[in-house]
N, CA, C and O of each residue as an XYZ file, in Angstrom:
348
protein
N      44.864    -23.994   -300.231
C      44.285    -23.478   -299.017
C      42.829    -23.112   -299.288
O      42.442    -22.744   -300.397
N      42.050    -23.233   -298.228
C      40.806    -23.484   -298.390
C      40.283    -21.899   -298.070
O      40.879    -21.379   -297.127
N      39.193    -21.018   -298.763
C      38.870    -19.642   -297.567
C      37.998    -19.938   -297.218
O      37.533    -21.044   -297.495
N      37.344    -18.984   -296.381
C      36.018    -19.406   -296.130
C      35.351    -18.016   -296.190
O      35.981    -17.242   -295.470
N      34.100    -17.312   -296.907
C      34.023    -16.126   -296.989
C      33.551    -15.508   -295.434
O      33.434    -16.218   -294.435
N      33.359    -14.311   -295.468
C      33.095    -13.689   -293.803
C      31.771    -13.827   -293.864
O      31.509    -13.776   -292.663
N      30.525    -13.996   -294.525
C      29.323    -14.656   -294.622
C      29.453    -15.461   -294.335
O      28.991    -15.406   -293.195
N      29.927    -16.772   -294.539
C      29.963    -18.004   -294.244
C      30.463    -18.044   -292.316
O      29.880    -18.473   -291.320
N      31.606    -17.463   -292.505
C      31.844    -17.485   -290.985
C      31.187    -16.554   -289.442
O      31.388    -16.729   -288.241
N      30.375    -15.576   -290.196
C      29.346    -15.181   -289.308
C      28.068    -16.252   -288.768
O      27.657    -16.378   -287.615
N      27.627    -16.925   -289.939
C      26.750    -18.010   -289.753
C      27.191    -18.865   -289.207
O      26.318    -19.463   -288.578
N      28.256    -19.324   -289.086
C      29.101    -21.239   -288.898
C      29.144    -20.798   -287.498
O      28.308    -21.291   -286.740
N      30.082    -19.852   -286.983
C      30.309    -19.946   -285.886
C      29.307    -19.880   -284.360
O      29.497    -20.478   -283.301
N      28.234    -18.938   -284.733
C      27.002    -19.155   -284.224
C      26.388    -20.239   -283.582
O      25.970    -20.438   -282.441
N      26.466    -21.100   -284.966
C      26.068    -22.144   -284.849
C      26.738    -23.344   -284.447
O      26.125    -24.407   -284.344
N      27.857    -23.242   -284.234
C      29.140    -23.912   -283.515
C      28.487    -24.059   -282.426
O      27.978    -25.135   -282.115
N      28.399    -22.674   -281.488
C      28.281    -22.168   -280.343
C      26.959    -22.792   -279.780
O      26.855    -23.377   -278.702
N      25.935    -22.559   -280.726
C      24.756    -23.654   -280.387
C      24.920    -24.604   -279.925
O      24.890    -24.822   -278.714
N      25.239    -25.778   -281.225
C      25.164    -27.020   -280.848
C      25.990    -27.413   -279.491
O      25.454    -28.063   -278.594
N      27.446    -26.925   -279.420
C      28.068    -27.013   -278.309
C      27.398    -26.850   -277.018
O      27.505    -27.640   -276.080
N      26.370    -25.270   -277.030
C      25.596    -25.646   -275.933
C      24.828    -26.195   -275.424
O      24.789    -26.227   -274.194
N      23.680    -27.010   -276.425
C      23.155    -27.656   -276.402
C      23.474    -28.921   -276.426
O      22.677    -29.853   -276.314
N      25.002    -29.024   -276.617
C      25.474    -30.813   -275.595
C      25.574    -30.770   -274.196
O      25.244    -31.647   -273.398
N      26.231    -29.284   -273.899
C      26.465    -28.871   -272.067
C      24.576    -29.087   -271.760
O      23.915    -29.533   -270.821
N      24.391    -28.756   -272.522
C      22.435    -28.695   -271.456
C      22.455    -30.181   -271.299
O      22.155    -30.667   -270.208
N      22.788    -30.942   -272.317
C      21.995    -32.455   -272.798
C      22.594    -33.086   -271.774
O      21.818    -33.588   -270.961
N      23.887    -33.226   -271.546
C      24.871    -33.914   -270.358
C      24.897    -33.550   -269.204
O      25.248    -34.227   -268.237
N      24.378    -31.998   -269.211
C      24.319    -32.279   -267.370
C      23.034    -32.300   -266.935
O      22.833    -32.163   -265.728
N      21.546    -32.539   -268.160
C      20.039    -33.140   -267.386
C      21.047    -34.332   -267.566
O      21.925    -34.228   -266.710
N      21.214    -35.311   -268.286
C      21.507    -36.677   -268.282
C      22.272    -36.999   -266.858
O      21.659    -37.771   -266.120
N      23.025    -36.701   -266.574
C      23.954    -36.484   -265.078
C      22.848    -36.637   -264.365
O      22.351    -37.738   -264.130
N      22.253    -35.220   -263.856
C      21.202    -35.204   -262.848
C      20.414    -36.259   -262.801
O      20.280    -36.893   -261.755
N      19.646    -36.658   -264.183
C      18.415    -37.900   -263.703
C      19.583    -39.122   -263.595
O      19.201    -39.938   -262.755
N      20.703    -39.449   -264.100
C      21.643    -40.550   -263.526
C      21.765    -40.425   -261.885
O      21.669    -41.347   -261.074
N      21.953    -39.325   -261.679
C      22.389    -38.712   -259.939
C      21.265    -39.392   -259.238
O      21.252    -40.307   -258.415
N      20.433    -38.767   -259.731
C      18.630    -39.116   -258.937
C      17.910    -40.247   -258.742
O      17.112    -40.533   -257.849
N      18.559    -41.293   -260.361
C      18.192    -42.721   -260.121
C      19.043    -43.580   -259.235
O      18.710    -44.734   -258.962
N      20.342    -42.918   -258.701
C      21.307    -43.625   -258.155
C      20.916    -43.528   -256.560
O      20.845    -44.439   -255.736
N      20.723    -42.346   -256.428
C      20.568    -41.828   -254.908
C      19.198    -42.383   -254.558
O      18.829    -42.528   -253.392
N      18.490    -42.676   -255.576
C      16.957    -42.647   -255.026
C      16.395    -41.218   -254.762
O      15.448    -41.314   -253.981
N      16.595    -40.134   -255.069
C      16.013    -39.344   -254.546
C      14.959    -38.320   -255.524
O      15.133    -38.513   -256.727
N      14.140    -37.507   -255.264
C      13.130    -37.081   -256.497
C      12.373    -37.883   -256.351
O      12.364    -38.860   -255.603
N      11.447    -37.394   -257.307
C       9.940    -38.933   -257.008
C       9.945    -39.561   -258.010
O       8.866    -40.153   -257.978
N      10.804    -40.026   -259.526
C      10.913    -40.635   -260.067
C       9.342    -40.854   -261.237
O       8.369    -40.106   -261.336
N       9.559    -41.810   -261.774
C       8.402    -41.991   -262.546
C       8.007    -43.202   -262.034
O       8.530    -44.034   -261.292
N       6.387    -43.047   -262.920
C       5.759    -44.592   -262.338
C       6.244    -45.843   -262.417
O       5.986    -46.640   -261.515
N       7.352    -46.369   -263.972
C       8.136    -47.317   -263.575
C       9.247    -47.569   -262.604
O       9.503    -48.733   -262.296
N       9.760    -46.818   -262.221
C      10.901    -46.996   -261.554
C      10.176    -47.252   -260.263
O      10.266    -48.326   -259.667
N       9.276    -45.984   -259.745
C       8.862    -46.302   -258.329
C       8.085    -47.904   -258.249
O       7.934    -48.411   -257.138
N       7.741    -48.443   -259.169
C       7.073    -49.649   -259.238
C       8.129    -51.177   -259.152
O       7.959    -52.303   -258.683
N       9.018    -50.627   -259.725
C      10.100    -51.260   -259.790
C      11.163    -51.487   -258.326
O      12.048    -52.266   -257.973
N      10.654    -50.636   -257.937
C      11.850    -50.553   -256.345
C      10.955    -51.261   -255.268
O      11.453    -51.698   -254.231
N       9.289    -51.383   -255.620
C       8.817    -51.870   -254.205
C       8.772    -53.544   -255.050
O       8.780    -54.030   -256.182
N       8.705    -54.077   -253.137
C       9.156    -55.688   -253.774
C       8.036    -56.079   -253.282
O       7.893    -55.684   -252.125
N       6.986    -56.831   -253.768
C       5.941    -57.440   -254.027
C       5.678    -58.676   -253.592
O       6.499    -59.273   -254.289
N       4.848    -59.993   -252.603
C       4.856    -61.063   -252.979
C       4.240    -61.649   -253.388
O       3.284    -61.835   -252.635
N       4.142    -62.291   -254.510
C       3.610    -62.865   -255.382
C       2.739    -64.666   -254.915
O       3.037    -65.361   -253.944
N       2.075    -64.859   -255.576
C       1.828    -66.683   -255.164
C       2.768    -67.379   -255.200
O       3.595    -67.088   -256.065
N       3.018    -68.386   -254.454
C       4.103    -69.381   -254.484
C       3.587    -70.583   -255.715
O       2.546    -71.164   -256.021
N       4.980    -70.532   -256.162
C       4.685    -71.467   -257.511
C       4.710    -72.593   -257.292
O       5.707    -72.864   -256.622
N       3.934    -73.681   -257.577
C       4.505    -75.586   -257.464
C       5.053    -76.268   -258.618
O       4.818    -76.292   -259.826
N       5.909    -76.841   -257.776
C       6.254    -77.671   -258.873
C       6.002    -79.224   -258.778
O       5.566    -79.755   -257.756
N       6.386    -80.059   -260.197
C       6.264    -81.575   -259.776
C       7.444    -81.808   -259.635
O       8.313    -80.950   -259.475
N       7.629    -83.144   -259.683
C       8.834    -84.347   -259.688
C       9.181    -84.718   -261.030
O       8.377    -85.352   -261.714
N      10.499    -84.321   -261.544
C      10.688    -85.013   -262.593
C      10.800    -86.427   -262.870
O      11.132    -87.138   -261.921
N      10.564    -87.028   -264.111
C      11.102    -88.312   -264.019
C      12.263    -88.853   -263.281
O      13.257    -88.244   -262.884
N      11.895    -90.379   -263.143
C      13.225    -90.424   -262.953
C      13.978    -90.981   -264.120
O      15.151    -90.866   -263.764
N      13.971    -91.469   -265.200
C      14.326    -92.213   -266.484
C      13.713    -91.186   -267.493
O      12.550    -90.803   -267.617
N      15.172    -90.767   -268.370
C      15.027    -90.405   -269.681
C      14.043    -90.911   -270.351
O      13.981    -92.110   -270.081
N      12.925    -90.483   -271.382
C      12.412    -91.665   -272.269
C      13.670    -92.134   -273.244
O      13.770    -93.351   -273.397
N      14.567    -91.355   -273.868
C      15.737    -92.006   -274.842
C      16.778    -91.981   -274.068
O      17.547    -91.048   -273.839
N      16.771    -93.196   -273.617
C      18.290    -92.979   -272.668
C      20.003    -92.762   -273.533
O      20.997    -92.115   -273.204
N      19.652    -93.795   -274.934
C      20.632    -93.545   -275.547
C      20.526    -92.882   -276.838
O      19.827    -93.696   -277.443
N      20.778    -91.871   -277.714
C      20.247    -91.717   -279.070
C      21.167    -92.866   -280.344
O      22.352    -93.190   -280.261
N      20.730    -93.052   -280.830
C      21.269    -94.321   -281.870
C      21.055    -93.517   -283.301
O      20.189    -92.649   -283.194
N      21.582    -93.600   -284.466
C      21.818    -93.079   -285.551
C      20.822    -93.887   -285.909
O      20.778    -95.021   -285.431
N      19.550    -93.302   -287.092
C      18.957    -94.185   -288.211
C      19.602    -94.636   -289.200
O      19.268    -95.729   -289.656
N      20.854    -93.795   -289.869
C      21.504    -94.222   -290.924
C      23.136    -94.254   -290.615
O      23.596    -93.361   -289.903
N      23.920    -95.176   -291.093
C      25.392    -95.045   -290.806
C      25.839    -94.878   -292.477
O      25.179    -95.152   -293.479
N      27.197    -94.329   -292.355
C      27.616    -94.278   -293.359
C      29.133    -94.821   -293.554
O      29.801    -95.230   -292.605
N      29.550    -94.782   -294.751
C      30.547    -95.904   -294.895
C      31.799    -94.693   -295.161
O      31.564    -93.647   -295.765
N      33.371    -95.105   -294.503
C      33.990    -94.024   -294.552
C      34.610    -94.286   -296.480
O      34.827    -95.376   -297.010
N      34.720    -93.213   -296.983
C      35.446    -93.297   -298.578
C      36.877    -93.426   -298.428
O      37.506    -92.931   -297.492
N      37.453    -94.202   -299.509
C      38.663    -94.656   -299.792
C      39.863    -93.097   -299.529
O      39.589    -92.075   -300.158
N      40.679    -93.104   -298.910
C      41.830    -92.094   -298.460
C      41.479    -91.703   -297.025
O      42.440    -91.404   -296.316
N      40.257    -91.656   -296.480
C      40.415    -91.359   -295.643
C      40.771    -92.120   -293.633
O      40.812    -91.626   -292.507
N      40.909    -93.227   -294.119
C      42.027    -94.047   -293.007
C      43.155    -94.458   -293.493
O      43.967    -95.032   -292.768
């Protein structure tokens, strides 16, 4: 069985209590700005608000592709010969 002295457990538990609260803080800002990016609501930052307005841009052109592959078929440079066992 393991002890743990009453020094040790004045300090530990403290600090239990910390970190624990400091996940409740961390998860419910994280919540809220999730809430806020979902709803749209708040004024967000400069990417996001940049991101939501839709823009139009130049219209792009295109050409005509060929109509013929240049290699219509690919052909092997070298063949090889099958070795004895295997037919």
């Amino acid at each position: 069985m393991v002890s743990v002295e009453s020094n040790q457990q004045k300090i530990v538990k403290p600090l239990l209590a910390l970190i624990a609260a400091s996940a409740i803080v961390v998860m419910t800002a994280l919540a809220v700005a999730l809430k806020e990016e979902q709803t749209g609501s708040g004024t967000g930052t400069v990417a996001t608000e940049a991101a939501s307005q839709m823009t139009l841009g130049a219209t792009a052109t295109t050409t005509t592709p060929p109509t013929a592959f240049p290699t219509p078929v690919a052909k092997p440079t070298m063949t090889a010969t099958v070795p004895k066992g295997f037919r």
